[in-house]
Biopython code that builds the backbone (N, CA, C, O; Angstrom):
import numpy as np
from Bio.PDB.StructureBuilder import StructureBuilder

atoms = [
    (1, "UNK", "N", (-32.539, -2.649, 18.270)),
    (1, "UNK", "CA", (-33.165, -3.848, 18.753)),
    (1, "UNK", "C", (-32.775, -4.987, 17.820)),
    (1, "UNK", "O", (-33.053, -4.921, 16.623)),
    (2, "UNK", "N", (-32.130, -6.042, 18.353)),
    (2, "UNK", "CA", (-31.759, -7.044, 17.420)),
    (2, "UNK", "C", (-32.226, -8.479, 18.101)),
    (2, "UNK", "O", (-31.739, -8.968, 19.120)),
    (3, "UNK", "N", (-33.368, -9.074, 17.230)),
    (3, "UNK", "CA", (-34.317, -9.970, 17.761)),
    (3, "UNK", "C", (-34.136, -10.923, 16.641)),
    (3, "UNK", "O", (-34.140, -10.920, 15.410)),
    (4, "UNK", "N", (-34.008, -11.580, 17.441)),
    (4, "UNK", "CA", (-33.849, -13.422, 16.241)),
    (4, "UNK", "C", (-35.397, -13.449, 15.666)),
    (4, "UNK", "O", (-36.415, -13.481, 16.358)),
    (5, "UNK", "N", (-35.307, -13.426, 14.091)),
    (5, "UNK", "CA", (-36.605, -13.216, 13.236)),
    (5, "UNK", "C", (-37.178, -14.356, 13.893)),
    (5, "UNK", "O", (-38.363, -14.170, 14.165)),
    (6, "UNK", "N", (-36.764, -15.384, 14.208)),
    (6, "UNK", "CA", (-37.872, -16.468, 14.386)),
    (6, "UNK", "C", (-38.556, -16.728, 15.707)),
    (6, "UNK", "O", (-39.283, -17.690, 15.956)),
    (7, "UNK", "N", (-38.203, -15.677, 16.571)),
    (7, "UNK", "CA", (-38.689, -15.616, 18.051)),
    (7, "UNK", "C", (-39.518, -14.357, 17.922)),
    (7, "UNK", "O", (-40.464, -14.246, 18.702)),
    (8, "UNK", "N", (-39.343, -13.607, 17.237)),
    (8, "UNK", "CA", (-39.987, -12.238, 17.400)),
    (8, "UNK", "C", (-40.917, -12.263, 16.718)),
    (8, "UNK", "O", (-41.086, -12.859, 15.654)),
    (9, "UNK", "N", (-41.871, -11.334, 17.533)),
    (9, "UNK", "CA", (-43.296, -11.076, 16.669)),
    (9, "UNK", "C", (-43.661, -10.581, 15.349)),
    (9, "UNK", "O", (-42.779, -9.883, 14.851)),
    (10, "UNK", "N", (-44.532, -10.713, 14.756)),
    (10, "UNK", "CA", (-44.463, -10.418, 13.417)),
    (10, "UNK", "C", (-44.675, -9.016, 13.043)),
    (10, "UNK", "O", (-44.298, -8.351, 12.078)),
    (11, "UNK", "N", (-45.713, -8.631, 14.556)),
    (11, "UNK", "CA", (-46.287, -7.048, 14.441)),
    (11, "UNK", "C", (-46.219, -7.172, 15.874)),
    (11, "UNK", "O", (-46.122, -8.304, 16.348)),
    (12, "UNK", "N", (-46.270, -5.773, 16.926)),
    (12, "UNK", "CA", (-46.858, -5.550, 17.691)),
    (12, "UNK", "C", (-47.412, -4.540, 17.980)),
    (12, "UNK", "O", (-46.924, -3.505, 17.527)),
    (13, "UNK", "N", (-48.456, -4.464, 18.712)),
    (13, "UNK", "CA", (-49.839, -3.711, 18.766)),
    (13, "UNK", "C", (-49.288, -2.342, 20.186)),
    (13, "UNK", "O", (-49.219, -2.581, 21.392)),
    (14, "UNK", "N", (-49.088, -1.453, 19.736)),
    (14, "UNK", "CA", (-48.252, -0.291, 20.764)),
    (14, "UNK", "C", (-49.770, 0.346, 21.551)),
    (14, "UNK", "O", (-49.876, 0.760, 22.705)),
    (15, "UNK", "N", (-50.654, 0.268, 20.672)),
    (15, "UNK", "CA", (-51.853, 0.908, 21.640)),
    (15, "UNK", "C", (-53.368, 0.683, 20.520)),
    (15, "UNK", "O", (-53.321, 0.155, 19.409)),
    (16, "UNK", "N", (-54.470, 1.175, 21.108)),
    (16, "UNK", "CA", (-55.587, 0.679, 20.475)),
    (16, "UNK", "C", (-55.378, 1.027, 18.962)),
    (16, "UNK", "O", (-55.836, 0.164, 18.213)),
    (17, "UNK", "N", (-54.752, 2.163, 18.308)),
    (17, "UNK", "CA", (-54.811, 2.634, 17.616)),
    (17, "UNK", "C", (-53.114, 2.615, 16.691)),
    (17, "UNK", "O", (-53.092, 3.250, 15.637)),
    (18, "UNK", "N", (-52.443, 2.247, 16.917)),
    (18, "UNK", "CA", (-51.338, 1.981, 16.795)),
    (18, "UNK", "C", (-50.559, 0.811, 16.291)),
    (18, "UNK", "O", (-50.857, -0.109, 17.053)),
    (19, "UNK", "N", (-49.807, 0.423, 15.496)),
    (19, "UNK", "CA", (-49.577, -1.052, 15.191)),
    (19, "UNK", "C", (-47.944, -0.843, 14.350)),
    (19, "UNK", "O", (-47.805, -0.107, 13.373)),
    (20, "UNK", "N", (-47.133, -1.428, 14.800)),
    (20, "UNK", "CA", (-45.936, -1.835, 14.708)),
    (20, "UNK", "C", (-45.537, -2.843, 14.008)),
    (20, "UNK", "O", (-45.424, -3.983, 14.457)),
    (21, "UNK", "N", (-45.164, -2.315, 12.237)),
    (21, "UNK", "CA", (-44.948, -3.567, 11.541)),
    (21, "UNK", "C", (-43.619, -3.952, 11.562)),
    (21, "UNK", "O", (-43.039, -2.873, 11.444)),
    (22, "UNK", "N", (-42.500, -5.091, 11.662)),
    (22, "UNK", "CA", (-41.577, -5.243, 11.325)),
    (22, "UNK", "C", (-40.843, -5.036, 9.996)),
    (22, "UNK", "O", (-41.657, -5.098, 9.075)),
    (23, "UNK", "N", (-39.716, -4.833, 9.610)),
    (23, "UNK", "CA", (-39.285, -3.918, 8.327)),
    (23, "UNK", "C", (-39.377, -5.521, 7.430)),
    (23, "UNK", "O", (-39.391, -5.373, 6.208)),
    (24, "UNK", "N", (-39.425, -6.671, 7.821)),
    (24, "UNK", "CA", (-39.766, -7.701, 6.721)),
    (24, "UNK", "C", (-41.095, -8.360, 6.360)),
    (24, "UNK", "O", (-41.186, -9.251, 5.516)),
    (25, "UNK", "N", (-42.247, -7.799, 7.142)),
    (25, "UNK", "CA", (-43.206, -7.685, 6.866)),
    (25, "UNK", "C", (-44.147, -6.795, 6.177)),
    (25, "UNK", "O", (-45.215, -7.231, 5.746)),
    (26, "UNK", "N", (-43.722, -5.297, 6.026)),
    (26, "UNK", "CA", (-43.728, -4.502, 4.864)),
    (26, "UNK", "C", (-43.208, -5.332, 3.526)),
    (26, "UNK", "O", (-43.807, -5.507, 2.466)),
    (27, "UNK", "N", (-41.933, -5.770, 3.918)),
    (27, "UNK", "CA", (-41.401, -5.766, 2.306)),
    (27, "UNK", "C", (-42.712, -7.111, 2.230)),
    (27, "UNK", "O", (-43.562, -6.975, 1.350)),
    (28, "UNK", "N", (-42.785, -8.076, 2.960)),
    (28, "UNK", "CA", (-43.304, -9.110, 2.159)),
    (28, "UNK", "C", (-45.106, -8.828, 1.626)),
    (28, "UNK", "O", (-45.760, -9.501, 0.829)),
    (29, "UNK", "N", (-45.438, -7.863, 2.240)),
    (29, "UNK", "CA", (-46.664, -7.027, 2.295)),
    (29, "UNK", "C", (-46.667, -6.654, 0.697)),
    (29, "UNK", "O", (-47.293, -7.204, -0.209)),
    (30, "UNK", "N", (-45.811, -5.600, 0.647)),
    (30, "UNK", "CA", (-45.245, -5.161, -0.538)),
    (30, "UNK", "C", (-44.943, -5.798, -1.674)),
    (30, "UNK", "O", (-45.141, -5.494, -2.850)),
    (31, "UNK", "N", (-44.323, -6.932, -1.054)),
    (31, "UNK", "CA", (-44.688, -8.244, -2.777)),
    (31, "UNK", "C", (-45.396, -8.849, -3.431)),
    (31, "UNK", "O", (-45.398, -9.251, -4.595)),
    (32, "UNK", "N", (-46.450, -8.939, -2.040)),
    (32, "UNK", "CA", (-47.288, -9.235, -2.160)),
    (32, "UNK", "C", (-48.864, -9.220, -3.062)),
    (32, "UNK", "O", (-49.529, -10.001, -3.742)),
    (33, "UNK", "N", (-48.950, -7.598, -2.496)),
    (33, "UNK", "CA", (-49.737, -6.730, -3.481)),
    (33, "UNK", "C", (-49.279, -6.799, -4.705)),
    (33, "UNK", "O", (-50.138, -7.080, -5.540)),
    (34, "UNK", "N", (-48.309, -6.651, -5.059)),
    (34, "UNK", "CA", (-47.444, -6.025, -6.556)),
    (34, "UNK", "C", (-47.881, -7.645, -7.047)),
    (34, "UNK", "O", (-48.363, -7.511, -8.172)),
    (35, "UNK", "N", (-47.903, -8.901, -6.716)),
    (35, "UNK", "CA", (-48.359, -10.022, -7.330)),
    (35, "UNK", "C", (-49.520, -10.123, -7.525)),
    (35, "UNK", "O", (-49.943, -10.662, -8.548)),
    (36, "UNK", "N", (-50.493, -9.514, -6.375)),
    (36, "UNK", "CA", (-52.213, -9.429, -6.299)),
    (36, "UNK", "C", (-52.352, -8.759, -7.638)),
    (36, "UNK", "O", (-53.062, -9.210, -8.537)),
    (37, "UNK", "N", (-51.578, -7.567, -7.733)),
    (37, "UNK", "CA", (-51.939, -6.688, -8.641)),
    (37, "UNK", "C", (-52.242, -7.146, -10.229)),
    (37, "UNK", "O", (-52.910, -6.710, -11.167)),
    (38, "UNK", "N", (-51.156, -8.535, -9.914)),
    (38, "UNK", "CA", (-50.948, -9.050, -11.633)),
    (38, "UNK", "C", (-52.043, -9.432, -11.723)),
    (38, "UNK", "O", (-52.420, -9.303, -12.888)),
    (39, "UNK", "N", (-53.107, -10.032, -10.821)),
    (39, "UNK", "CA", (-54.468, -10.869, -10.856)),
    (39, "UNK", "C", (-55.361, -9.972, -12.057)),
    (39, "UNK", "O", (-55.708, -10.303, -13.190)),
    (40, "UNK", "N", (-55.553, -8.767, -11.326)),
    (40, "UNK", "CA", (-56.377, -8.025, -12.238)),
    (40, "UNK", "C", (-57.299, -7.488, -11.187)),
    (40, "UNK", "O", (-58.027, -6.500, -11.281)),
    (41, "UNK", "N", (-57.212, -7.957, -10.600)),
    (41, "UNK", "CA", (-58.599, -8.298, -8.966)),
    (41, "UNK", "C", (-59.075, -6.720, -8.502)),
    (41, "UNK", "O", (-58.195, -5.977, -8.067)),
    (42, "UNK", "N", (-60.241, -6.307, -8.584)),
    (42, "UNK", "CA", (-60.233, -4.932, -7.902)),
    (42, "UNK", "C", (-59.598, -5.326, -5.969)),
    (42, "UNK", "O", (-59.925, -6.405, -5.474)),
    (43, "UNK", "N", (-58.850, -4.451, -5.255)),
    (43, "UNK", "CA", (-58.477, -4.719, -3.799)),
    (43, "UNK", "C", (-59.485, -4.138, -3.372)),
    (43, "UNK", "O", (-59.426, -4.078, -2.144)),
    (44, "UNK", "N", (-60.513, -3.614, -3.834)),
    (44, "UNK", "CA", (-61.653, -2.881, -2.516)),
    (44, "UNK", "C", (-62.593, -4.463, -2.542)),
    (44, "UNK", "O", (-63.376, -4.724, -1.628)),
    (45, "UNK", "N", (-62.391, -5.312, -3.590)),
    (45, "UNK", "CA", (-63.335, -6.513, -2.957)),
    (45, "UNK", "C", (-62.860, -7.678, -2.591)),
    (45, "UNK", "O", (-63.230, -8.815, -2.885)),
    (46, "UNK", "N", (-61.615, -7.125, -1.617)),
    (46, "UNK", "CA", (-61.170, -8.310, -0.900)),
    (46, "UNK", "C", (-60.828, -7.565, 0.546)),
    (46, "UNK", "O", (-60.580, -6.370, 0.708)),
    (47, "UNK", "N", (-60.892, -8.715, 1.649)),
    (47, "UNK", "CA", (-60.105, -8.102, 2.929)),
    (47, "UNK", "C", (-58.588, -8.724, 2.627)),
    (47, "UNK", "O", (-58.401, -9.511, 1.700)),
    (48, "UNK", "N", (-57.504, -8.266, 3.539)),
    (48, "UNK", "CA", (-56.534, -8.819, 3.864)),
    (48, "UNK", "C", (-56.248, -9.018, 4.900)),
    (48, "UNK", "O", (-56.417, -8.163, 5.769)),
    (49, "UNK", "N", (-55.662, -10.339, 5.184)),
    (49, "UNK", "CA", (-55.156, -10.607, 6.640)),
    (49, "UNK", "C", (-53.496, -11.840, 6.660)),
    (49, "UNK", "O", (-53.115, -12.830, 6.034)),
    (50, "UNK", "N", (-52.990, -10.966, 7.781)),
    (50, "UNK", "CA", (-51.742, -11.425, 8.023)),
    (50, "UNK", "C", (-51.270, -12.158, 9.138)),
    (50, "UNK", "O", (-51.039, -11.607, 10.214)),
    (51, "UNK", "N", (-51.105, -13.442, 8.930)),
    (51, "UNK", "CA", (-50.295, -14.022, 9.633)),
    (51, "UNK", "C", (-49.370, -14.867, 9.979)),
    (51, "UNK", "O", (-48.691, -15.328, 9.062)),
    (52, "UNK", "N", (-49.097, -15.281, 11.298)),
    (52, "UNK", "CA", (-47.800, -16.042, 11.331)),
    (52, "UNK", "C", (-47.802, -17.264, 11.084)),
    (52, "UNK", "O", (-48.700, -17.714, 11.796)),
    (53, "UNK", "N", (-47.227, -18.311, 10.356)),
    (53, "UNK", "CA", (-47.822, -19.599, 10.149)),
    (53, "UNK", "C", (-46.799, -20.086, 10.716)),
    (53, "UNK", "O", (-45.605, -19.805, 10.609)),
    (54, "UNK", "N", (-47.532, -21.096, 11.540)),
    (54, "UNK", "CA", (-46.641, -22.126, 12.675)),
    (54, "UNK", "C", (-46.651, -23.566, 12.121)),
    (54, "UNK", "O", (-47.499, -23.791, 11.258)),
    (55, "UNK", "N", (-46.098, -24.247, 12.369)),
    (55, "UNK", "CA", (-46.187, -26.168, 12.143)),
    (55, "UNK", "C", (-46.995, -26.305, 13.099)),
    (55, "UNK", "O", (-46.895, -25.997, 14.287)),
    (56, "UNK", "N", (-48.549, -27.226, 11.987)),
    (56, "UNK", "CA", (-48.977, -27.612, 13.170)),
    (56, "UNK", "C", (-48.776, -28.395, 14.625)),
    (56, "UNK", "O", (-49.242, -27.968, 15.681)),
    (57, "UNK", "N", (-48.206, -29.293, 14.529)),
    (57, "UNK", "CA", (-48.007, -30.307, 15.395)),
    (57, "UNK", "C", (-47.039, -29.416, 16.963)),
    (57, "UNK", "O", (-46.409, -30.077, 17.789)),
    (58, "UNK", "N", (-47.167, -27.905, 17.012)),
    (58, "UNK", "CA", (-46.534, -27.225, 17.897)),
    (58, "UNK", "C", (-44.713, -27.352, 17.646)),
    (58, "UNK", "O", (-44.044, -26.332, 17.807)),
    (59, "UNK", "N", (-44.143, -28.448, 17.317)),
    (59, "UNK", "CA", (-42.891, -28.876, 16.822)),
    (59, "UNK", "C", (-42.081, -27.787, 16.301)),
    (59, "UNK", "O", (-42.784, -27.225, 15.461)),
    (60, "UNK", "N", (-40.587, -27.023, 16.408)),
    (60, "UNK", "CA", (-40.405, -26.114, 15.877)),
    (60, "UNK", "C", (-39.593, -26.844, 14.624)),
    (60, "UNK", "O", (-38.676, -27.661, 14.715)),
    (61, "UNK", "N", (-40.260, -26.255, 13.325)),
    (61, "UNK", "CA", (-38.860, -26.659, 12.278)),
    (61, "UNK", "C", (-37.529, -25.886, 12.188)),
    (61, "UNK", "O", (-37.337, -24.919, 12.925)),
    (62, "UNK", "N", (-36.535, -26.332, 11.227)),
    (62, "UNK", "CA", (-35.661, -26.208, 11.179)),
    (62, "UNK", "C", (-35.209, -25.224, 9.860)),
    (62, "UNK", "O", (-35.123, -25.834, 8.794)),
    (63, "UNK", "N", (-34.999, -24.184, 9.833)),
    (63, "UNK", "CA", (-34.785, -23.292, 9.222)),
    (63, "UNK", "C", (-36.121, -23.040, 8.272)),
    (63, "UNK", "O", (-37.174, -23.647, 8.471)),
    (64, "UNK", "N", (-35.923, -21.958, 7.099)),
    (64, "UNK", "CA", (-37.070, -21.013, 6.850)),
    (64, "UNK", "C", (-37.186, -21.891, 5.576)),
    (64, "UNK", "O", (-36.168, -22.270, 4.996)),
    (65, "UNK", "N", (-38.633, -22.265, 5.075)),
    (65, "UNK", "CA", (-38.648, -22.706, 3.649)),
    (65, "UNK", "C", (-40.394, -22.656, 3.252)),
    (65, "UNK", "O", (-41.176, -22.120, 4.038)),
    (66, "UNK", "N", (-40.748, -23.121, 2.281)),
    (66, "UNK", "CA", (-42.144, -23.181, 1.571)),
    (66, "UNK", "C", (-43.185, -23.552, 2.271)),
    (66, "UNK", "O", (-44.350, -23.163, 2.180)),
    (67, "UNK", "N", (-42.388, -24.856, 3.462)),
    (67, "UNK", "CA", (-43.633, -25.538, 3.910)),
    (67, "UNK", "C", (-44.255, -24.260, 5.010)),
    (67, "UNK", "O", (-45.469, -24.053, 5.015)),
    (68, "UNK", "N", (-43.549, -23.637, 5.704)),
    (68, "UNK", "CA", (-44.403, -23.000, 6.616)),
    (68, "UNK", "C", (-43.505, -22.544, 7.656)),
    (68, "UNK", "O", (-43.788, -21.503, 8.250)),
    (69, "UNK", "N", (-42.194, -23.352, 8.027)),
    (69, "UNK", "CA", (-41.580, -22.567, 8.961)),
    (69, "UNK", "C", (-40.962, -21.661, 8.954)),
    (69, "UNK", "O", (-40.091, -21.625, 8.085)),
    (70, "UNK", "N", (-41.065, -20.652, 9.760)),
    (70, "UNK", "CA", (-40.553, -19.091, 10.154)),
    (70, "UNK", "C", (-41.358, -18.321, 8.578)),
    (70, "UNK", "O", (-40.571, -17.838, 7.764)),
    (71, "UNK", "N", (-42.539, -18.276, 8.330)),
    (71, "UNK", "CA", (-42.863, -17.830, 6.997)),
    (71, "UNK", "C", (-44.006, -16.786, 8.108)),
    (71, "UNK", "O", (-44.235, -16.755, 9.317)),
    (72, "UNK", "N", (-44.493, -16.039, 6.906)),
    (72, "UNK", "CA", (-45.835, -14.952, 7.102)),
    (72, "UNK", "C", (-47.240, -15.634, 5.846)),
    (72, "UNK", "O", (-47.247, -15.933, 4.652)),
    (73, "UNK", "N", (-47.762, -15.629, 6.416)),
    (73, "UNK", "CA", (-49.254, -15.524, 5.246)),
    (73, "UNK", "C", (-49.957, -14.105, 4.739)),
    (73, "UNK", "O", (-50.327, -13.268, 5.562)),
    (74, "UNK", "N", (-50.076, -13.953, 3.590)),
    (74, "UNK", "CA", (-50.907, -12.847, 3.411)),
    (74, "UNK", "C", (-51.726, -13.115, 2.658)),
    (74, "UNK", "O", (-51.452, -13.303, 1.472)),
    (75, "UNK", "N", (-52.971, -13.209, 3.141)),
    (75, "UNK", "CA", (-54.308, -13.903, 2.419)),
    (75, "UNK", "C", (-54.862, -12.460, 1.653)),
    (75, "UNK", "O", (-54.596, -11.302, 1.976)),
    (76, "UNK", "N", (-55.610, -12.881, 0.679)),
    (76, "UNK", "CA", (-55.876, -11.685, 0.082)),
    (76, "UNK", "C", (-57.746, -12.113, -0.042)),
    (76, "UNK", "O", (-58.001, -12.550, -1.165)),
    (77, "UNK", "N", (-58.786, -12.060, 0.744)),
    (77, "UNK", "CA", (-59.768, -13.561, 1.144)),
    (77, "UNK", "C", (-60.947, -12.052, 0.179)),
    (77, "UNK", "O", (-61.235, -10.904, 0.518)),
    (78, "UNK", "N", (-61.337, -13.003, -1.210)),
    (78, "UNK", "CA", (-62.712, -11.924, -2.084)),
    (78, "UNK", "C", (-63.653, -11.735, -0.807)),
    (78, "UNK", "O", (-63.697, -12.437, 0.204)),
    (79, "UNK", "N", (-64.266, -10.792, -1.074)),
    (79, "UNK", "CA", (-65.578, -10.859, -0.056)),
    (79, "UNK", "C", (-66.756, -11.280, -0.759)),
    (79, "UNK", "O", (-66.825, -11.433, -1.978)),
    (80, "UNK", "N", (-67.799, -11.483, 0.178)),
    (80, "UNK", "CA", (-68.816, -11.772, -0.284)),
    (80, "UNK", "C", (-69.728, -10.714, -0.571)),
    (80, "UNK", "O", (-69.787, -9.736, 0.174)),
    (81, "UNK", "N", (-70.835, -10.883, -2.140)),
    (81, "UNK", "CA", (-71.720, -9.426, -1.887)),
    (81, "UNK", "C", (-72.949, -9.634, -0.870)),
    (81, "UNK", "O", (-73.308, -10.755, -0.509)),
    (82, "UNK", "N", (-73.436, -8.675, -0.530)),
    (82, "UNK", "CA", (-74.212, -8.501, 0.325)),
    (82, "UNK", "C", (-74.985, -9.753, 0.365)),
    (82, "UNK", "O", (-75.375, -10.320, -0.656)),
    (83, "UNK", "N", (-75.189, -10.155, 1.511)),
    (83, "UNK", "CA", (-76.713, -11.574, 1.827)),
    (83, "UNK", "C", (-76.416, -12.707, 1.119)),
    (83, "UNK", "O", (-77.225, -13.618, 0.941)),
    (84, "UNK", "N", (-75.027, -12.688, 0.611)),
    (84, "UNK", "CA", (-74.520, -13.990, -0.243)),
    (84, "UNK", "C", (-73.779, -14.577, 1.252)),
    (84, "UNK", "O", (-73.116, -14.196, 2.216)),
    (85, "UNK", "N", (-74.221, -15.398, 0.846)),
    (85, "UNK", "CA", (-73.390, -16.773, 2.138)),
    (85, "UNK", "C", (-72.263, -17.710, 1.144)),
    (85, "UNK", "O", (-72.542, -17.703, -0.055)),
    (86, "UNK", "N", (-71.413, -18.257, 1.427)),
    (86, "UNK", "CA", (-70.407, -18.917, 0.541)),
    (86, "UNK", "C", (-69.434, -19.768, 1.305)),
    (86, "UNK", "O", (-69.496, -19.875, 2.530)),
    (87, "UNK", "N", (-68.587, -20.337, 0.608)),
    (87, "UNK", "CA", (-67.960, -20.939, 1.237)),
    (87, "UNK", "C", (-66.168, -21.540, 0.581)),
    (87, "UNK", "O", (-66.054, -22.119, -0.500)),
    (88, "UNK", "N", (-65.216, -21.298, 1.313)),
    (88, "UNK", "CA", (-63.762, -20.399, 0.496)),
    (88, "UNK", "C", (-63.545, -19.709, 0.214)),
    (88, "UNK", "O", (-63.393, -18.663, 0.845)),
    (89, "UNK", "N", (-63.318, -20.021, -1.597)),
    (89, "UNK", "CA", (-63.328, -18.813, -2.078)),
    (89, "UNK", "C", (-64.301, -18.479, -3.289)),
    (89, "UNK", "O", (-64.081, -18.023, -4.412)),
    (90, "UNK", "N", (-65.146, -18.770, -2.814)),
    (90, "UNK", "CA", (-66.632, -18.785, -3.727)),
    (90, "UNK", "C", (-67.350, -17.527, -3.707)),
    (90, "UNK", "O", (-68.403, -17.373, -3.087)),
    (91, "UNK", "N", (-66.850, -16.746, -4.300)),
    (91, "UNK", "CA", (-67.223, -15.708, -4.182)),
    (91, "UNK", "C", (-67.428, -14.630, -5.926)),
    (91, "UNK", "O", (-66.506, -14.522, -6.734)),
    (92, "UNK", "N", (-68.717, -14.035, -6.100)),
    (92, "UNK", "CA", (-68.643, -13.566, -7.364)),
    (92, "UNK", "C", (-67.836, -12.266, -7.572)),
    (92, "UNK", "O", (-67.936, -11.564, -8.578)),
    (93, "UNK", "N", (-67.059, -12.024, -6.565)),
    (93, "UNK", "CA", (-66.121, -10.221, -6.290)),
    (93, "UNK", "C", (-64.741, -10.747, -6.514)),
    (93, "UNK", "O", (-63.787, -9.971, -6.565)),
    (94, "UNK", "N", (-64.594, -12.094, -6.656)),
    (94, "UNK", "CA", (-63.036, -12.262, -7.161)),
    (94, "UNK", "C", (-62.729, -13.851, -6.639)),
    (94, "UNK", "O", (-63.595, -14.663, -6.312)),
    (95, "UNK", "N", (-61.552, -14.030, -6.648)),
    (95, "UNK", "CA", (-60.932, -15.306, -6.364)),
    (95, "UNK", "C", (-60.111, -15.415, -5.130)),
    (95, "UNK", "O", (-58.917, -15.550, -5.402)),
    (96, "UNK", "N", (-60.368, -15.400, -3.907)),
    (96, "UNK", "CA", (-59.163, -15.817, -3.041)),
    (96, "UNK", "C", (-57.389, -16.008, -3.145)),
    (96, "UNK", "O", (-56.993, -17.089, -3.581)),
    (97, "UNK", "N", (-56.505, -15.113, -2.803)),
    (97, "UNK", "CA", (-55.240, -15.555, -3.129)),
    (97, "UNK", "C", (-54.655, -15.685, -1.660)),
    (97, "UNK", "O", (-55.119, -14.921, -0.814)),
    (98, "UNK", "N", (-53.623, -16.640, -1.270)),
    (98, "UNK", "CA", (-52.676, -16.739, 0.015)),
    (98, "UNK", "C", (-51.190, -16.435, -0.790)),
    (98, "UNK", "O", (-50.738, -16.875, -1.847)),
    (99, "UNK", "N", (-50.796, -15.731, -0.053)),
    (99, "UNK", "CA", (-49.296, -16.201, -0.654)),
    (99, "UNK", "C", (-48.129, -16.270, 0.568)),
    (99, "UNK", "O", (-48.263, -15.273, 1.277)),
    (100, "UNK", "N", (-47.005, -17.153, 1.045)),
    (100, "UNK", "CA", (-46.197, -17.462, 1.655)),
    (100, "UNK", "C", (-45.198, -16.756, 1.958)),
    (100, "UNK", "O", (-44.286, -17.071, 1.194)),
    (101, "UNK", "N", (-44.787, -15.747, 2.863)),
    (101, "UNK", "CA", (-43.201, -15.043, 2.630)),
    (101, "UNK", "C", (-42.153, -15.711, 3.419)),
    (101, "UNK", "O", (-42.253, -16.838, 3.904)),
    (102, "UNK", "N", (-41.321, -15.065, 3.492)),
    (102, "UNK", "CA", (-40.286, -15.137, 4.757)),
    (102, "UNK", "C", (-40.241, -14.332, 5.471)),
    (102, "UNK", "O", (-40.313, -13.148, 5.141)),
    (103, "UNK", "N", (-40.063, -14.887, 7.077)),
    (103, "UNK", "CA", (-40.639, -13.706, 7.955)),
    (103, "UNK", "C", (-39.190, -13.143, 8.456)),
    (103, "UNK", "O", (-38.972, -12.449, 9.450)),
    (104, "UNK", "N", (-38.241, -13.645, 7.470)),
    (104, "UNK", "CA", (-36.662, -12.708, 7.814)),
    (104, "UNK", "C", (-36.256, -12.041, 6.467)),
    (104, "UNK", "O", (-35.316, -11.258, 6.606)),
    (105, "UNK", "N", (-36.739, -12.159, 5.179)),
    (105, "UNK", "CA", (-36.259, -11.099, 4.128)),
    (105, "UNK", "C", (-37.927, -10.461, 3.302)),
    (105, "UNK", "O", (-37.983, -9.317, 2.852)),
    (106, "UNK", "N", (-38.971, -11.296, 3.250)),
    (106, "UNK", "CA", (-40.069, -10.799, 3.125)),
    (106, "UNK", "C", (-40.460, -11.369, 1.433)),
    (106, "UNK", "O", (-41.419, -11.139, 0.696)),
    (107, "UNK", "N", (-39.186, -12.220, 1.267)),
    (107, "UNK", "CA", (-39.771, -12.659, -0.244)),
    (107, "UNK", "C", (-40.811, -13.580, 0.136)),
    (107, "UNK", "O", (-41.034, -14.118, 1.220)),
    (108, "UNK", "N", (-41.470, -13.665, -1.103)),
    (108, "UNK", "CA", (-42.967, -14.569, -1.631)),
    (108, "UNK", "C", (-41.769, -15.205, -1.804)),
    (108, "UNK", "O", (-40.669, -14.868, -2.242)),
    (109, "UNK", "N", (-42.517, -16.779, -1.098)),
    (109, "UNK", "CA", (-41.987, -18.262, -1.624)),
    (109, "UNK", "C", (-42.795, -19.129, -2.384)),
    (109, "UNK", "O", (-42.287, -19.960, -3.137)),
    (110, "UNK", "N", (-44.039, -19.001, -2.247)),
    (110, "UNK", "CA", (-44.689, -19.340, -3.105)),
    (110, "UNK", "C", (-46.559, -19.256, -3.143)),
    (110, "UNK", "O", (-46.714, -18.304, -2.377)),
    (111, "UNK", "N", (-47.575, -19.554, -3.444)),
    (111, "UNK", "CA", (-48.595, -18.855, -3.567)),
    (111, "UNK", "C", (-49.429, -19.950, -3.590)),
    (111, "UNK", "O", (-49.007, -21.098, -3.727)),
    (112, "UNK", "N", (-50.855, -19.594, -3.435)),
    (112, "UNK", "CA", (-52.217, -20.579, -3.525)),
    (112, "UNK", "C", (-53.073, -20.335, -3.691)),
    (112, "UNK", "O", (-53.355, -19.541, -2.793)),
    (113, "UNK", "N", (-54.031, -20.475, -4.427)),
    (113, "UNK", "CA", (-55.647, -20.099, -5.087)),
    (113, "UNK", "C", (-55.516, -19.300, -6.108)),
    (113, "UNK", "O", (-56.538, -18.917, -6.676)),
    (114, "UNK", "N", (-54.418, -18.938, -6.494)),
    (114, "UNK", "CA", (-54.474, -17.533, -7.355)),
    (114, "UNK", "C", (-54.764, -18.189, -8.794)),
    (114, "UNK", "O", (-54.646, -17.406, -9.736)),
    (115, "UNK", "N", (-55.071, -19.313, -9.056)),
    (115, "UNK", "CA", (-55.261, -20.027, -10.663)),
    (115, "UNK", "C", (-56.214, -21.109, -10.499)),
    (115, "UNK", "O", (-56.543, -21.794, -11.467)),
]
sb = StructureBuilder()
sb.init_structure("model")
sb.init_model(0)
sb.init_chain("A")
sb.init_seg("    ")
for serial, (resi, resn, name, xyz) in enumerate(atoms, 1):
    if name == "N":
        sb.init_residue(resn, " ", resi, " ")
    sb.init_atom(name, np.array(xyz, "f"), 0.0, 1.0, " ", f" {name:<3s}", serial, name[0])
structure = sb.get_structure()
C-alpha cells in the first residue's frame, strides 16, 4: 500500500477492538515516550492522546515543518487526583507535555509544556 503520508490517515480503526497504527506513528510514539521519560514523570499519571494537527484556517500548507503541517501531536495530558477539578495543566500528578512529530518519518520537531 503506498499512500501519500499527507492524505492518509494517521491510524485506522479495523474493528471495535482493533486499531491500525501507521509505521511513522509508532516511531514518533516511540520518541516520544523516550523524551517523556527524560521528565522523570511517573506515565500511570498521565493519559495520552494522539493526533492529527491540521492548519486551522482549513487551508492546506505546504510541506512538513514545526508549525503544524502534515505533523502528529502526542500529548502526554497529567491527570487529575480524584475530586480535583483544574484547569491545563494544573495538576499535582505531574506537568502536561505535547510534543510535535512528522507524520512521514516520526521525528519530534519540537515540544511544549515540558519546562
Amino acid at each position: 500500500m503506498n499512500l501519500d503520508a499527507s492524505a492518509a490517515p494517521i491510524f485506522e480503526v479495523d474493528s471495535p477492538d482493533q486499531l491500525l497504527l501507521h509505521a511513522p506513528v509508532v516511531v514518533a510514539l516511540s520518541n516520544a515516550f523516550k523524551l517523556f521519560a527524560q521528565t522523570g514523570q511517573e506515565l500511570k499519571n498521565f493519559n495520552v492522546r494522539i493526533a492529527e494537527r491540521k492548519q486551522e484556517n482549513g487551508e492546506e500548507e505546504n510541506g512538513e515543518d514545526e508549525n503544524g503541517a502534515h505533523t502528529i501531536g502526542i500529548a502526554f495530558s497529567a491527570k487529575l487526583p480524584p475530586g480535583q477539578k483544574g484547569i491545563g495543566n494544573a495538576s499535582k500528578l505531574g506537568r502536561s507535555v505535547l510534543y510535535i512529530a512528522s507524520r512521514t518519518s516520526g521525528e519530534i520537531l519540537r515540544e511544549q509544556g515540558s519546562r
